[in-house]
C-alpha distance (Angstrom), angle and dihedral (degrees) to the residues before:
residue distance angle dihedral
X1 . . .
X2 3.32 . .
X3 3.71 97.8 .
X4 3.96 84.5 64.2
X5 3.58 91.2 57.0
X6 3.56 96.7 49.7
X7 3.92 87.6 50.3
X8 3.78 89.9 48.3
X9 3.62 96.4 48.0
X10 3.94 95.7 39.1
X11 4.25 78.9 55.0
X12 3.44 98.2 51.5
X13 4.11 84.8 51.4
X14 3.42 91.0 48.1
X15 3.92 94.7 51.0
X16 4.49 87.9 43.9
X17 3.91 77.7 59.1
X18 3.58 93.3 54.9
X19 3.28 107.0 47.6
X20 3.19 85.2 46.3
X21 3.76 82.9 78.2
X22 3.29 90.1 61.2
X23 3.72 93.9 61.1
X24 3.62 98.4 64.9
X25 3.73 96.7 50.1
X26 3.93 94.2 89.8
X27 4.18 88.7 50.9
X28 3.88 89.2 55.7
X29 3.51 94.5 36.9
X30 4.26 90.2 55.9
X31 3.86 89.3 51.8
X32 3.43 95.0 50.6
X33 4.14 90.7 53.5
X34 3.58 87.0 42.0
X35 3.72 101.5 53.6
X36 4.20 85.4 38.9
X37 3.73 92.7 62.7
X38 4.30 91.8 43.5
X39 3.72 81.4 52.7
X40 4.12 97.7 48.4
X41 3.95 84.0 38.9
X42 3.89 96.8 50.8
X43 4.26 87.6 47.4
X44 3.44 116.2 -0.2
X45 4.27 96.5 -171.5
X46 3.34 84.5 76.2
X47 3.81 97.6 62.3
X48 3.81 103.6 110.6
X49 3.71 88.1 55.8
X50 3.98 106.0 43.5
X51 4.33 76.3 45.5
X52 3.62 101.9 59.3
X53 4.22 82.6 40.5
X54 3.69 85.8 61.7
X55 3.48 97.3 38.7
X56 4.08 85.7 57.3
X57 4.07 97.7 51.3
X58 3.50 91.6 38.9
X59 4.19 79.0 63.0
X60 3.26 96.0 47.5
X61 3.61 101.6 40.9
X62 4.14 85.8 53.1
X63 3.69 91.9 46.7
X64 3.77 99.0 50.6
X65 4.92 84.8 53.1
X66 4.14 81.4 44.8
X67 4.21 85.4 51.8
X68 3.80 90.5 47.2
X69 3.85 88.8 50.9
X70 3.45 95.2 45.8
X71 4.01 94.6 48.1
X72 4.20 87.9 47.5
X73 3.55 91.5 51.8
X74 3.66 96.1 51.1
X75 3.68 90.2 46.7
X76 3.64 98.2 56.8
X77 3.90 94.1 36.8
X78 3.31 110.5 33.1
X79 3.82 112.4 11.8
X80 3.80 111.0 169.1
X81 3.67 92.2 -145.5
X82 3.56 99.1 64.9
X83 4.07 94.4 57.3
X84 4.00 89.2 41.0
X85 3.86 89.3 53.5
X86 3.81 96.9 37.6
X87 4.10 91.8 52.0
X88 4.11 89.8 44.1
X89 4.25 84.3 48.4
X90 3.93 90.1 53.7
């Protein structure tokens, strides 16, 4: 029994690390805004363009915390370890 606590606990470590993920998504998010509006300030024609650019990492950046999320919540709820090693234990 002790090898299914090890495999819960090194899951719920695994899913702290993922969410963890999550975390940083607002940082990354700010620097993209920031550097968007030093971009429109420095040449403001190019607007539309340096927009849709932020519109794109801001995407990305949101999909990567949503990824984290998802991973952490299959982790804790559904690892695939657990039932492997509790069907190998008898």
């Amino acid at each position: 029994m002790e090898y299914l606590a090890s495999v819960l606990a090194a899951g719920q470590i695994a899913a702290a690390i993922a969410v963890l993920a999550g975390a940083f998504v607002p940082i990354g998010q700010g620097n993209i805004a920031a550097k968007t509006v030093e971009a429109i300030a420095r040449q403001p024609e190019s607007r539309s363009a340096v927009q849709s650019t932020l519109f794109i990492g801001c995407a990305l950046c949101e999909t990567s915390g949503l990824y984290g999320l998802v991973v952490s919540i299959i982790l804790l709820f559904a690892n695939p370890l657990v039932s492997q090693l509790v069907s190998r234990l008898g």
